[in-house]
N, C-alpha and C positions, 0 to 999 in steps of 0.2 A: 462124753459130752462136757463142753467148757458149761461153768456157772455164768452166769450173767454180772458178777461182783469180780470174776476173773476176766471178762471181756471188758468191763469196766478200766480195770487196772492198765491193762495193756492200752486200753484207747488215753487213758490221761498219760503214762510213758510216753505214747507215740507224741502226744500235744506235746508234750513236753521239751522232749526231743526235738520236734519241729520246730517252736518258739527258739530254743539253741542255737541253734540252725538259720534261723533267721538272720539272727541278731549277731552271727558270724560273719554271715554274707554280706548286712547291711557294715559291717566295718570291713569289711575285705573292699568292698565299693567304695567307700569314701575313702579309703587308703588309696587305692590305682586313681580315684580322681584325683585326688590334691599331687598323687605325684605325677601325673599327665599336665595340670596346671604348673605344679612346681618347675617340670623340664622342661614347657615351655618357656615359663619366665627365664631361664635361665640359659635360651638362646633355642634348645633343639628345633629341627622341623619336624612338623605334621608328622611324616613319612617317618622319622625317626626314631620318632614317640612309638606309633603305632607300633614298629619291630618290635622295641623294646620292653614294649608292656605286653606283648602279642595280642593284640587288639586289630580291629578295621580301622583302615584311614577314616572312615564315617565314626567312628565312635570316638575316635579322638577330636573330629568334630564336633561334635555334639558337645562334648565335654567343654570346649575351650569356647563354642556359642554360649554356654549357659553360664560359664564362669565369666563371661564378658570378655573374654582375651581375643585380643587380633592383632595383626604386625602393626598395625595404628599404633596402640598402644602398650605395646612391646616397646618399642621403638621412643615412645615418651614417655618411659617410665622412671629413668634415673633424671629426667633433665630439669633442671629448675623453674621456679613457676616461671621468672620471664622468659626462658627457654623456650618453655613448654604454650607461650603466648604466640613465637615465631615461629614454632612448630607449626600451631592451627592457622595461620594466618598462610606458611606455604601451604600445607596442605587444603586447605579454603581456593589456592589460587592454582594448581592443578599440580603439584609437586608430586613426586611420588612418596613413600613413608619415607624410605631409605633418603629420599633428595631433602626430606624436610627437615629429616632431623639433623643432616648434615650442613646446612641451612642455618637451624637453631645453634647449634653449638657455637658455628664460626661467630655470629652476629653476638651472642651473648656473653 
């Protein structure tokens, strides 16, 4: 029969361990996030992210909802503020991202 100073032991190990664990997972996470957000910015799609991080199309969603990212602005991220004025001004007037920002460049 275990002592009760030995089940002890083993139960703070396990905590212990668990806490480790944790706090692995929670940086294994914010790693695949910011590099879902990073290949975004950096052109990939949705669908390509997903492959490559082996992830759901839904979760690569999710990610790029809460990081604020959309082909909006994707699409006006390099352009300069007054660019970035005739950017919102097509898109305001029913352009599409791609139209606007091609749009913004030319005029700017």
């Amino acid at each position: 029969m275990r002592r009760l100073r030995e089940i002890q032991d083993d139960i703070a190990a396990a905590s212990a361990t668990l806490a480790t664990l944790e706090n692995e997972r929670a940086r294994v996470r914010a790693a695949r996030r910011d590099g879902i957000v990073a290949d975004f910015d950096a052109g990939l799609s949705r669908a390509a992210i997903a492959a490559k991080w082996e992830v759901d199309y839904g979760h690569v969603a999710g990610v790029l909802h809460k990081a604020r990212r959309t082909e909006k602005t994707r699409r006006a991220r390099d352009l300069t503020p007054a660019q970035r004025q005739h950017y919102a001004i097509a898109l305001r007037g029913g352009a599409s991202s791609a139209l606007a920002r091609r749009i913004a460049e030319a005029v700017a």
